[in-house]
C-alpha positions in Angstrom: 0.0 0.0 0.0 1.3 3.7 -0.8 1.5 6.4 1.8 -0.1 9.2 1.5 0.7 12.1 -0.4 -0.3 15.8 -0.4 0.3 17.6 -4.1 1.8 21.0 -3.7 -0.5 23.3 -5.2 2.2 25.8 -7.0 4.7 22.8 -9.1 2.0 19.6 -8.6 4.7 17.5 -7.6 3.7 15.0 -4.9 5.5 15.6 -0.9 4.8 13.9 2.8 2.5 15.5 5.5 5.8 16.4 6.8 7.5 18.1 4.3 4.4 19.7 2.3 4.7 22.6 5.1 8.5 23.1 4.3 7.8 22.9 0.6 4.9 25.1 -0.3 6.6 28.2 0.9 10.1 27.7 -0.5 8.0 27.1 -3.8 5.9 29.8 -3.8 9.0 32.3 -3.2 11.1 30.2 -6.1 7.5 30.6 -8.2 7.9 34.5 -7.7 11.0 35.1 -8.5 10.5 33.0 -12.2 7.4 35.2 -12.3 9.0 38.5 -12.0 11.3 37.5 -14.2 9.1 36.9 -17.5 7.9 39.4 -19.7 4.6 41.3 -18.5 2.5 39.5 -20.9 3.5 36.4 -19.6 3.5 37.1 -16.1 0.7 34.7 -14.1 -1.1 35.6 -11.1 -0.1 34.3 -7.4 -1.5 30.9 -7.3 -4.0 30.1 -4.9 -4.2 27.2 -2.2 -7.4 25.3 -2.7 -10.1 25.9 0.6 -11.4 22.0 2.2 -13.8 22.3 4.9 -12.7 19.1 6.8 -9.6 16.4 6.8 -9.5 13.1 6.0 -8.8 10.4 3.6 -11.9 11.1 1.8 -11.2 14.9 1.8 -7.0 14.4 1.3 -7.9 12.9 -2.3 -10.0 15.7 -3.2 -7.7 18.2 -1.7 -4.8 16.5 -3.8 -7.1 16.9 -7.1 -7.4 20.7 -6.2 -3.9 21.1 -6.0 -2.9 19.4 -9.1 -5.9 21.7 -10.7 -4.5 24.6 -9.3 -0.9 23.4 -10.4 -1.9 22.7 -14.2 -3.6 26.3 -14.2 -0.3 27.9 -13.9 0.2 26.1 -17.5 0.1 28.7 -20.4 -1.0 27.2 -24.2 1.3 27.4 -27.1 -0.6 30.1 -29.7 0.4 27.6 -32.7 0.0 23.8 -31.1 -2.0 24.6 -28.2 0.2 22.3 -26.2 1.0 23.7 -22.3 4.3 24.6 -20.6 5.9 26.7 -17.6 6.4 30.3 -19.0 9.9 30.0 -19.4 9.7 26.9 -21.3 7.2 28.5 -23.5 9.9 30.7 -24.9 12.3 28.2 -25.6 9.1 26.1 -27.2 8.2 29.1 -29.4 11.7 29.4 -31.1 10.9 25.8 -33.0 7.5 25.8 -32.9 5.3 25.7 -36.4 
């Protein structure tokens, strides 16, 4: 049986109980910083943590899909090929796009 994971809401990846709480912050600054370094039109805004009204492991697997939603929301669409990618990857994807 797998242990249970929490998805970080800002990169998606999967963490522990434990570590989620160290995580999410050191992401969110890192997240800023790549932000305010993009062009304005590409800039995103601040990601937000998804709200659950109770814990559990009915409410942990919902809260992980929420996260992961939130995650794949900070995904911007190629204009030719519609495929998604971070901002800074969708300059580099650009270049040999057609």
């Amino acid at each position: 049986r797998r242990p249970c994971f929490r998805v970080c809401y800002i990169c998606g990846r999967e963490f522990g109980s434990q570590s989620i709480s160290i995580h999410e912050p050191q992401c969110l600054e890192k997240w800023h910083m790549e932000n305010n370094q993009l062009p304005r039109h590409l800039r995103r805004a601040d990601p937000r943590k998804p709200e659950l009204l109770t814990a559990g492991s009915c409410m942990l697997t919902a809260g992980n899909e929420a996260a992961y939603h939130s995650a794949q929301a900070q995904l911007l669409p190629c204009g030719n090929c519609d495929r998604t990618f971070l901002p800074d990857r969708l300059i580099v994807h650009r270049k040999s796009c057609r």
